[in-house]
N, C-alpha and C positions, 0 to 999 in steps of 0.2 A: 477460407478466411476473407472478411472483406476490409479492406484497408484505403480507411479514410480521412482526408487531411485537416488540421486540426491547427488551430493556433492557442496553445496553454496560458497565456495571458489574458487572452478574451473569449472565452469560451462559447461557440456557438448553440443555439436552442436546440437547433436541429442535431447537432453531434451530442450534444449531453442526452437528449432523447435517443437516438439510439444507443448509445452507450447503458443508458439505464434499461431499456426492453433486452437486449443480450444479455445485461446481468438477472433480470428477474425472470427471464426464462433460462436458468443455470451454466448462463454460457459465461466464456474466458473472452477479459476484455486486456489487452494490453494497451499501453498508453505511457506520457512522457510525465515525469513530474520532476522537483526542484535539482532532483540528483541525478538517478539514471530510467527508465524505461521501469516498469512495474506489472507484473502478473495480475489480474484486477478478479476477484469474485465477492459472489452475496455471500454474506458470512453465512446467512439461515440454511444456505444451499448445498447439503456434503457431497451432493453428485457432482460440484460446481469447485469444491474443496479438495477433492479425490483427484480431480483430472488435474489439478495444480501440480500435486503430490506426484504424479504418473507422469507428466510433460516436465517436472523440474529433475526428474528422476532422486526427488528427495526422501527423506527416512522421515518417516509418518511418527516418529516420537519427535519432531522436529516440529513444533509450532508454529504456525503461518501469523503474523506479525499485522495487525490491524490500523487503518488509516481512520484519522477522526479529523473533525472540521471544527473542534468546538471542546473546550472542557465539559461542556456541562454532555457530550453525547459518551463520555468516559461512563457514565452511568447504564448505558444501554449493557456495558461491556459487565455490570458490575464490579468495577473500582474505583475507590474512594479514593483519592491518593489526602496524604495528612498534608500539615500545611506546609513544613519544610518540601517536601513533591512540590505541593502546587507552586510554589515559590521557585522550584527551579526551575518548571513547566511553563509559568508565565515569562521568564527569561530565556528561554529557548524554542519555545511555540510563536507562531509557527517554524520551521526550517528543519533545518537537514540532521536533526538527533530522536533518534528512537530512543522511547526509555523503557524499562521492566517494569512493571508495577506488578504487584499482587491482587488478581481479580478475587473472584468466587472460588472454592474449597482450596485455596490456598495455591492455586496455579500461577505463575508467573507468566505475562502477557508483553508481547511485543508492542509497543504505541509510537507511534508518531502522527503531527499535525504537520503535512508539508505546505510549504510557500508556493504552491502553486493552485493560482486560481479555476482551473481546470476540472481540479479531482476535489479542492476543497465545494464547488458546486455539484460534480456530481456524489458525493456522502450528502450534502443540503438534501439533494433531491431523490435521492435513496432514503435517504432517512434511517441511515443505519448506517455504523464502520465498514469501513471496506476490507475485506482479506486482503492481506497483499502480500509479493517481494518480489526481489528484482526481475527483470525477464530474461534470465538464461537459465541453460540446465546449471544442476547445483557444481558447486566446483572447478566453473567457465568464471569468465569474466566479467560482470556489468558494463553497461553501455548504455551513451545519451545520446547513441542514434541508432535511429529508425532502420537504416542500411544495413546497419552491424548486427540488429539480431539474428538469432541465429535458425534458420529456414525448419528445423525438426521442431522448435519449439514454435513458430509460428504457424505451423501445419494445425497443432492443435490445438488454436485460441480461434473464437469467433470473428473478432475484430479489434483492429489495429488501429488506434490515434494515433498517424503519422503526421509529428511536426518537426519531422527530419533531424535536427542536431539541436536537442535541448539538456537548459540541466547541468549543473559542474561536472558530470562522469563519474564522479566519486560516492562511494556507499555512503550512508548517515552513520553516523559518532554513535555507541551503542552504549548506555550509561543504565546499569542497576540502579535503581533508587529506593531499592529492598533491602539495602545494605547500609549500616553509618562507618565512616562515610561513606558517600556513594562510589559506585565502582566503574571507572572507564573501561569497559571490553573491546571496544576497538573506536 
């Protein structure tokens, strides 16, 4: 793993370029965003999805939750959210709330748009959502430092944006909007 320093506010060329070549040759990018540290891959990539799945030690009916930069990249995802959605989306986009939405054959989809300048450039520069969630095995703890991850799950990511102690520490607010009303899950 190669682990390199990283400021999430000003995001450097040179680190968002490598960040994007680890992703588009199916590699696992961890990195810091507005809440805690995040497991980073190409969504198009399942060799890149699978090893998520293996390193989080998570259950594969367990859907991996997608980063966007942008309402209008909600489309790549196929989700339309109506306008009561949008209306909540635009009052809590960007920041620290994932919502459900209903994609294509009626699957329920993880989303959020985080406040961090970092990751909302590299989805720009990907040009696609990013897979994501937090970076510990499933059932540990989240963390918004770099120190704190945990050494078996860092073994098997490509590269590390280390900007040492970022991020509240805290998960994102997890809100269905497939529901009337909408539903707080955590």
């Amino acid at each position: 793993m190669r682990r390199v320093r990283c400021d999430p506010a000003r995001p450097d060329a040179a680190v968002l370029a490598e960040a994007l070549a680890v992703l588009s040759k199916s590699g696992l990018v961890v990195a810091p965003t507005d809440t805690v540290y995040g497991l980073l891959a190409h969504p198009d990539h399942p060799k890149a999805i699978d090893r998520i799945y293996t390193l989080k030690k998570r259950p594969h009916d367990k859907p991996l939750p997608y980063l966007v930069d942008s309402m209008a990249r909600l489309a790549q995802l196929e989700v339309e959210p109506n306008r009561e959605q949008r209306d909540y989306l635009s009052q809590h986009w960007p920041g620290a709330t994932t919502v459900l939405l209903t994609g294509k054959d009626g699957v329920k989809l993880g989303l959020r748009m985080p406040d961090c300048p970092l990751i909302l450039e590299l989805i720009a520069e990907l040009g696609r959502p990013l897979a994501s969630t937090s970076a510990n095995p499933s059932g540990k703890p989240d963390t918004n430092s770099a120190g704190r991850l945990a050494g078996e799950l860092l073994d098997g990511v490509d590269l590390l944006l280390d900007a040492g102690r970022w991020g509240s520490g805290r998960a994102s607010t997890v809100v269905d909007l497939t529901t009337s009303p909408f539903a707080f899950l955590r």
